[in-house]
MDAnalysis code that builds the backbone (N, CA, C; Angstrom):
import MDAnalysis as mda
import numpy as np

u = mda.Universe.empty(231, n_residues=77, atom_resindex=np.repeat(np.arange(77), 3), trajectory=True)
u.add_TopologyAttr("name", ["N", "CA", "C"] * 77)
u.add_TopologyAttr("resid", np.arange(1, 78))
u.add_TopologyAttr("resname", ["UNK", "UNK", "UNK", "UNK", "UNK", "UNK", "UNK", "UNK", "UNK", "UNK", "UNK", "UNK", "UNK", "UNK", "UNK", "UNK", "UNK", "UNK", "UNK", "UNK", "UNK", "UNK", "UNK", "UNK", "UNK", "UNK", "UNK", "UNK", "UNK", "UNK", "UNK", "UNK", "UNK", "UNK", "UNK", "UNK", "UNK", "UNK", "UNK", "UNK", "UNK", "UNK", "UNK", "UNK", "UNK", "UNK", "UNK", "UNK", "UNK", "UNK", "UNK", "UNK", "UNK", "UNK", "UNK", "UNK", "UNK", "UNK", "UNK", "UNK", "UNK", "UNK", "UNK", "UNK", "UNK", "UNK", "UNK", "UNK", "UNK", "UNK", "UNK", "UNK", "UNK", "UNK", "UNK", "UNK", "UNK"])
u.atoms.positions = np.array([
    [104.253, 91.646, 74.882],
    [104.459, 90.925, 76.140],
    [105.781, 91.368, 76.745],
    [105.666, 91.275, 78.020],
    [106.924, 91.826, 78.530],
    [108.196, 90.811, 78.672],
    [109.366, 91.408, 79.101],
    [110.603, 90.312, 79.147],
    [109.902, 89.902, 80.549],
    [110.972, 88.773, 80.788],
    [111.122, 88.100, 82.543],
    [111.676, 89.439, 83.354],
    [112.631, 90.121, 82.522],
    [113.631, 91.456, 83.479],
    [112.625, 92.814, 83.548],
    [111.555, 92.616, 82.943],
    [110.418, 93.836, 82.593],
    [110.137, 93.448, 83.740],
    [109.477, 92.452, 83.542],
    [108.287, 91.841, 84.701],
    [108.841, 92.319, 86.223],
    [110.447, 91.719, 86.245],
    [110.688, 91.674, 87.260],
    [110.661, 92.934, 88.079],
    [111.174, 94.059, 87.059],
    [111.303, 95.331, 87.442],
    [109.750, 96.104, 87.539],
    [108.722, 95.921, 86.989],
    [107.485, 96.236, 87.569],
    [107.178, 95.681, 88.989],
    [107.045, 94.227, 89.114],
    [107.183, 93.579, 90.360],
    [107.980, 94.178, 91.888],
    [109.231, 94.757, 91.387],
    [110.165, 95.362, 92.423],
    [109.272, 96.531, 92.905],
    [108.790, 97.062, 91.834],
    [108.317, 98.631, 91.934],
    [106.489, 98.272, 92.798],
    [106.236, 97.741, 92.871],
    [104.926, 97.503, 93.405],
    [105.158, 97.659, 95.241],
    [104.208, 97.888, 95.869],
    [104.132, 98.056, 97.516],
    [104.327, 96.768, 97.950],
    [105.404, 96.199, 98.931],
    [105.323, 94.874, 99.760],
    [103.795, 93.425, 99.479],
    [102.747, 95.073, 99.986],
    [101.799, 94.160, 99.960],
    [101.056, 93.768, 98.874],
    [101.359, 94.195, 98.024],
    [100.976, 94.305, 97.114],
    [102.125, 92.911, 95.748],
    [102.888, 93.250, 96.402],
    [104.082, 91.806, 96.185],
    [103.762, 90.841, 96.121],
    [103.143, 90.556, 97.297],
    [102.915, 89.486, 98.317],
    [101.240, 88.771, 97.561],
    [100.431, 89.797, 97.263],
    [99.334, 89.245, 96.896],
    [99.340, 89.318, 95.471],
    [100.477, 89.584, 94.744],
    [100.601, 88.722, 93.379],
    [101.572, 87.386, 93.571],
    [102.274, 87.293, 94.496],
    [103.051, 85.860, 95.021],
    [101.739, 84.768, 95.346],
    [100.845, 85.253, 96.390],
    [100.056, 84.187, 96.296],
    [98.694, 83.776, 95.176],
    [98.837, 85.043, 94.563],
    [97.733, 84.796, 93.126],
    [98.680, 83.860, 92.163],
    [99.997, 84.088, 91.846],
    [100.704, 83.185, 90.923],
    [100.404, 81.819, 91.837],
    [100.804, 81.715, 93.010],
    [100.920, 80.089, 93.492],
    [99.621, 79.864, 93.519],
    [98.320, 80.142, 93.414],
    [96.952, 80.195, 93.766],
    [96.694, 79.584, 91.843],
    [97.408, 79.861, 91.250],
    [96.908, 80.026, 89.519],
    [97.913, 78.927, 89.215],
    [99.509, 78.564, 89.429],
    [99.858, 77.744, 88.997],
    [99.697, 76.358, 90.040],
    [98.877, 76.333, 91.451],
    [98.337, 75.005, 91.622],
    [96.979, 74.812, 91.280],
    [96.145, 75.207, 90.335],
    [94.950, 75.264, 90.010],
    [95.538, 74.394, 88.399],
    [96.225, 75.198, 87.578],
    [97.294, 74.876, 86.503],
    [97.192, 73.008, 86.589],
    [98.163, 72.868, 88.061],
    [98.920, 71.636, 88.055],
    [97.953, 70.411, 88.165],
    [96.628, 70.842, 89.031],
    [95.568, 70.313, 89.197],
    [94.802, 70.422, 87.645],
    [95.221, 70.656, 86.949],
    [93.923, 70.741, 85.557],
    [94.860, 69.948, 84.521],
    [96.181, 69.433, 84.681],
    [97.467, 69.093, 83.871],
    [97.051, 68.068, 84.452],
    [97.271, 67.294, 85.646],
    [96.888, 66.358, 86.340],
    [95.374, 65.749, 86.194],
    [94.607, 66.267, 86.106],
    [93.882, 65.445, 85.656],
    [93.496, 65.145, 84.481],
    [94.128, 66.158, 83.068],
    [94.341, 65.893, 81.911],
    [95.040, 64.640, 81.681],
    [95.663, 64.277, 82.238],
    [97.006, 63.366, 82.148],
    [96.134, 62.074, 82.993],
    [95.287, 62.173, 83.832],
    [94.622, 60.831, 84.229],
    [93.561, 60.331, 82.938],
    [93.163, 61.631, 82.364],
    [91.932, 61.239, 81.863],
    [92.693, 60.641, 80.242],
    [93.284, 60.956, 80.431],
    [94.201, 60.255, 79.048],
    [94.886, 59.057, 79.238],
    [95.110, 58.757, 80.262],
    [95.482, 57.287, 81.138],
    [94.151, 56.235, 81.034],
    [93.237, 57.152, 81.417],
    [91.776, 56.349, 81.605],
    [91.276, 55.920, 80.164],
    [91.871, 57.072, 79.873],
    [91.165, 56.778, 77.908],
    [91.958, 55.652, 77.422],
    [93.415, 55.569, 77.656],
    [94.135, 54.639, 77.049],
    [94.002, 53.222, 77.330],
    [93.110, 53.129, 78.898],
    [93.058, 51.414, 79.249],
    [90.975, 51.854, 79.103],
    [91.103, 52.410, 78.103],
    [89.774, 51.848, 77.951],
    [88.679, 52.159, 79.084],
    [89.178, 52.798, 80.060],
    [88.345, 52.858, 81.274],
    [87.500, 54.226, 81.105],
    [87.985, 55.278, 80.468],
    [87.438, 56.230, 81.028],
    [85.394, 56.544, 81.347],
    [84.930, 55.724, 80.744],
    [83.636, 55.465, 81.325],
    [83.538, 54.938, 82.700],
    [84.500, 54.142, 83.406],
    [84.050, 53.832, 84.449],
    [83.452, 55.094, 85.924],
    [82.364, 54.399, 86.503],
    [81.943, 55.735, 86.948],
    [82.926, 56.025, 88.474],
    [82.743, 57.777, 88.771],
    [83.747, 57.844, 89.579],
    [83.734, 57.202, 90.681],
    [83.200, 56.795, 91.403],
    [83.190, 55.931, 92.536],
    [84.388, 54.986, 92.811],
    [84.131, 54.358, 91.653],
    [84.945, 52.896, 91.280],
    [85.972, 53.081, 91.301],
    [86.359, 54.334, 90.717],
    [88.060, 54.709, 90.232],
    [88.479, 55.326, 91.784],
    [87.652, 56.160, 92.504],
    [88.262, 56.499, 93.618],
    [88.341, 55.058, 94.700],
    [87.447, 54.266, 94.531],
    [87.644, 53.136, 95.573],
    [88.842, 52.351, 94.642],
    [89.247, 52.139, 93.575],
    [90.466, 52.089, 93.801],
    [92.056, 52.775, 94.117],
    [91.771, 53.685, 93.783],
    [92.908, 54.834, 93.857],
    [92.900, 54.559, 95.660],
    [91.964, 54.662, 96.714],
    [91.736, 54.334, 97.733],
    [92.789, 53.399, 98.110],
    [92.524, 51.871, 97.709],
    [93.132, 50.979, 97.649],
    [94.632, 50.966, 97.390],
    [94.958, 51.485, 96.139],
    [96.618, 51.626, 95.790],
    [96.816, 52.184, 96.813],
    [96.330, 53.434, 97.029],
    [97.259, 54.051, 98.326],
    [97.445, 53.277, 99.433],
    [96.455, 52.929, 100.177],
    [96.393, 51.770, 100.717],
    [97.811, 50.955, 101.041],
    [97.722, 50.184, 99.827],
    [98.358, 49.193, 99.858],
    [99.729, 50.136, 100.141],
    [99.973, 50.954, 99.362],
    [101.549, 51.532, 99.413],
    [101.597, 52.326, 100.916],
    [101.025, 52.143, 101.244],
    [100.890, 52.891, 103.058],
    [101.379, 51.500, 103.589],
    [100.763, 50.155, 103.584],
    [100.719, 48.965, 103.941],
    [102.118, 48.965, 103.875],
    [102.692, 48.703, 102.670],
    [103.989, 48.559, 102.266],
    [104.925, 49.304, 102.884],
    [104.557, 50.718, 102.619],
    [106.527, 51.578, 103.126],
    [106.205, 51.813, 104.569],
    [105.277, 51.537, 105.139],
    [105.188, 52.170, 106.369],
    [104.240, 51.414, 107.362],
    [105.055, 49.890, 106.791],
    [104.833, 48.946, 108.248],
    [105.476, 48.778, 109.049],
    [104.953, 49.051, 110.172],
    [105.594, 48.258, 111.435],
    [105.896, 49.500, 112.029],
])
């Protein structure tokens, strides 16, 4: 595997465009990442109150709701 200073120096050496469309493949791969961490981390939330059977509907009409309410809250008036 290469260092971070390898990497970097292959990276330098590549064409602009070619830069550019490994810049948006990394941000394309680590918000796909953050989205699969994230819902690891709900479904282990769900597991812990016992819920995770509930079907999805339910959980989005509440998630709905919290937001909701916290819209209600910081951004009345």
């Amino acid at each position: 595997m290469q260092t971070v200073d390898e990497l970097a120096r292959t990276i330098t050496a590549l064409e602009p465009a070619a830069q550019q469309s490994l810049i948006d493949k990394v941000a394309h791969l680590n918000f796909q990442k953050g989205l699969h961490d994230l819902a690891d981390r709900y479904r282990a939330r769900l597991l812990l109150e016992n819920r995770l059977e509930v079907p999805p509907e339910e959980i989005w009409s509440e998630l709905h709701r919290i937001r909701q309410e916290i819209a209600d809250h910081d951004y009345a008036g």
